[in-house]
C-alpha positions in Angstrom: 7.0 9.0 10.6 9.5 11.3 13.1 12.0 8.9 13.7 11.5 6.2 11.8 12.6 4.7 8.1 11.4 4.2 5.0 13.0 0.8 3.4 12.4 -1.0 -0.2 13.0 -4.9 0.0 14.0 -6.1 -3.9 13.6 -9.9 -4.4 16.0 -9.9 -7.4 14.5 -12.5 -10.7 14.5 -11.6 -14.1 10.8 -13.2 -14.4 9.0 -11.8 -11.3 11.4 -9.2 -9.3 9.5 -8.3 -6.1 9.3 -5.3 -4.4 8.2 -4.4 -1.5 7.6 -0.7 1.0 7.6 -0.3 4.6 7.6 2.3 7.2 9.6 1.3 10.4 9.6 3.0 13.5 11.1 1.6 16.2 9.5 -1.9 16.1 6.1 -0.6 14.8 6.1 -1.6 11.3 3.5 -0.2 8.6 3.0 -1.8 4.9 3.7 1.4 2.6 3.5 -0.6 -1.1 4.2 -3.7 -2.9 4.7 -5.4 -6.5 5.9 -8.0 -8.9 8.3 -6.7 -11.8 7.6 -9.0 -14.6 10.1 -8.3 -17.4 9.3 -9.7 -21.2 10.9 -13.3 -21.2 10.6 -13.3 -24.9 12.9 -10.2 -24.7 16.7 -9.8 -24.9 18.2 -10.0 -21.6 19.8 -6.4 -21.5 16.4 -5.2 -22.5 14.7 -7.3 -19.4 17.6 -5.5 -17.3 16.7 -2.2 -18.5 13.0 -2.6 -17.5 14.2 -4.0 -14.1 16.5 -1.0 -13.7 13.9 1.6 -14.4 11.0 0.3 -12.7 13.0 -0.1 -9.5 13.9 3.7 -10.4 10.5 4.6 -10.6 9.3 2.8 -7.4 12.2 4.7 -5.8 11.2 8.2 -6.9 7.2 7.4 -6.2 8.2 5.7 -2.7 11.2 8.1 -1.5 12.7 5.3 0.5 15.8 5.8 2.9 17.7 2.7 2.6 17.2 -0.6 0.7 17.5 -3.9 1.1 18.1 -6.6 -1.8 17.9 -10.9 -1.2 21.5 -12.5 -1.7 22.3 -14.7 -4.9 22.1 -18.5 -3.6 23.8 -20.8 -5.8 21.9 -22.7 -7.7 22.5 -26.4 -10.0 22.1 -24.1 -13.3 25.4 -22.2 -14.0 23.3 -20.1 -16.5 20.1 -19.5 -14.1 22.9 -18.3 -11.4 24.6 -16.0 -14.0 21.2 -14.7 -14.9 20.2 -14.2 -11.0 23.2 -12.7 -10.3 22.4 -9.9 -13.2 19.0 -9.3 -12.0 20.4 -8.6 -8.7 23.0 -5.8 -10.0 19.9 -4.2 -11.9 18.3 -4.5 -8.4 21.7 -2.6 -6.7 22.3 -0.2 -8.9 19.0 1.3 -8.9 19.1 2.3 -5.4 22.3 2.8 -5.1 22.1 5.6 -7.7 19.3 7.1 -5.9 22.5 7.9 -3.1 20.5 4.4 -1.0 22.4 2.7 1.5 22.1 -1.1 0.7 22.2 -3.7 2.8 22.3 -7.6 1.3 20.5 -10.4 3.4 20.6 -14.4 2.3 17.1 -16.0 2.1 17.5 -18.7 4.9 18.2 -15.2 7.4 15.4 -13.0 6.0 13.3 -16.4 6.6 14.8 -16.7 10.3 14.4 -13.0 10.9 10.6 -12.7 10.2 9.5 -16.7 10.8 11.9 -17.7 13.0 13.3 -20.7 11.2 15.2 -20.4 7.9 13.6 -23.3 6.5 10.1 -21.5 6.2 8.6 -21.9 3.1 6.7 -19.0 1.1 3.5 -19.5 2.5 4.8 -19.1 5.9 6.5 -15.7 5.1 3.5 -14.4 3.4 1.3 -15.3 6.5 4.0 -13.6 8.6 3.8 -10.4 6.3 0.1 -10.2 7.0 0.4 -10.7 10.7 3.1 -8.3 10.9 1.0 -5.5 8.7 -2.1 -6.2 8.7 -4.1 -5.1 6.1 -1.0 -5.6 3.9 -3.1 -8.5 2.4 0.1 -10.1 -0.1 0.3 -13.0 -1.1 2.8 -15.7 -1.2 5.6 -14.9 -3.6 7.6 -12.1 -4.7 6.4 -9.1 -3.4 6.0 -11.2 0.7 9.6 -11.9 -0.1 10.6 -8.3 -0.9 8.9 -7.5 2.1 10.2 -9.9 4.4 13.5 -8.2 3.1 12.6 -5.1 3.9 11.6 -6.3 8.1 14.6 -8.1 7.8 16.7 -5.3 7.1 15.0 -3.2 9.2 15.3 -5.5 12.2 19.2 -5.6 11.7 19.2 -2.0 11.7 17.1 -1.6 14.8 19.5 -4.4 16.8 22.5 -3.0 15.5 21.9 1.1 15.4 24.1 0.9 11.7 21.5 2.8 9.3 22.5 2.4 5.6 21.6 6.1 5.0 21.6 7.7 1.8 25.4 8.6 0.6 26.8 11.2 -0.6 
C-alpha cells in the first residue's frame, strides 16, 4: 500500500463490539481483518469496558491502522441501553484515540447509504455489500460487516473530501 490507508471500523456494543480492517487505496478497497468483541455479560460493566478498551488496543497494535472510524450512538426507547451504548462507544474512542488515531464518527442510516445506497438497508444487505466490495472477505451479517461498512464509509468520506483524520500528535 504506497498511497493508500489503513482504517479500523468499531461497531460500539457492550455484547458484541465489531471490528473491522481495511486497506484503501484510492477506490481499491482490500479486507485486512475482522471480529466480534464479546465482553462477559455476567461481568460488572467497568470490567466489560476494560475488556473492550484493551482488545480494541490490541487489534490496534496487531493491525497498525491510520485512522479510525466508530458508528454514532442512535437513541434508543431504553434510557439505560442508551447510557450503556454510549459507554461502549467511549471505550471504542479512547482506544484509538490513544494510539495518536484520527477518528471520525458516522450515524448508521449514512454508513448504510454510503456502502448500499439506501440508509434503510438492513444487515443482510450490508454484509452482502461487504462481500461484493472485498471479496473473499467472506463476513457475515452482524457486527464485524457493520464495523466494516464503517470503515468504507469512512474511507469514502475521506476519499471525496481529501480531510484524512491522521494520527495526532
Amino acid at each position: 500500500m504506497k498511497n493508500g490507508i489503513r482504517i479500523l471500523g468499531l461497531d460500539p456494543s457492550l455484547v458484541a463490539c465489531g471490528w473491522g480492517i481495511i486497506d484503501m487505496e484510492g477506490t481499491k478497497l482490500r479486507h485486512i481483518a475482522h471480529g466480534v468483541i464479546k465482553p462477559n455479560t455476567k461481568a460488572e460493566l467497568h470490567l466489560r469496558l476494560r475488556e473492550l478498551f484493551e482488545t480494541i488496543t490490541d487489534v490496534v497494535r496487531a493491525h497498525d491502522p491510520h485512522e479510525a472510524a466508530v458508528e454514532e450512538a442512535f437513541m434508543k426507547n431504553n434510557a439505560a441501553s442508551a447510557l450503556k451504548l454510549g459507554q461502549a462507544r467511549a471505550a471504542c474512542l479512547l482506544a484509538p484515540s490513544l494510539a495518536g488515531l484520527g477518528i471520525g464518527e458516522y450515524s448508521p442510516r449514512s454508513v448504510k447509504k454510503s456502502v448500499v445506497g439506501t440508509g434503510a438497508a438492513d444487515k443482510v444487505q450490508v454484509a452482502h455489500m461487504m462481500n461484493v466490495l472485498m471479496p473473499g472477505c467472506g463476513v457475515k451479517a452482524g457486527d464485524a460487516a457493520d464495523a466494516l461498512a464503517i470503515a468504507v464509509c469512512h474511507g469514502h468520506r475521506v476519499n471525496a473530501s481529501g480531510v484524512l483524520y491522521r494520527r495526532s500528535a
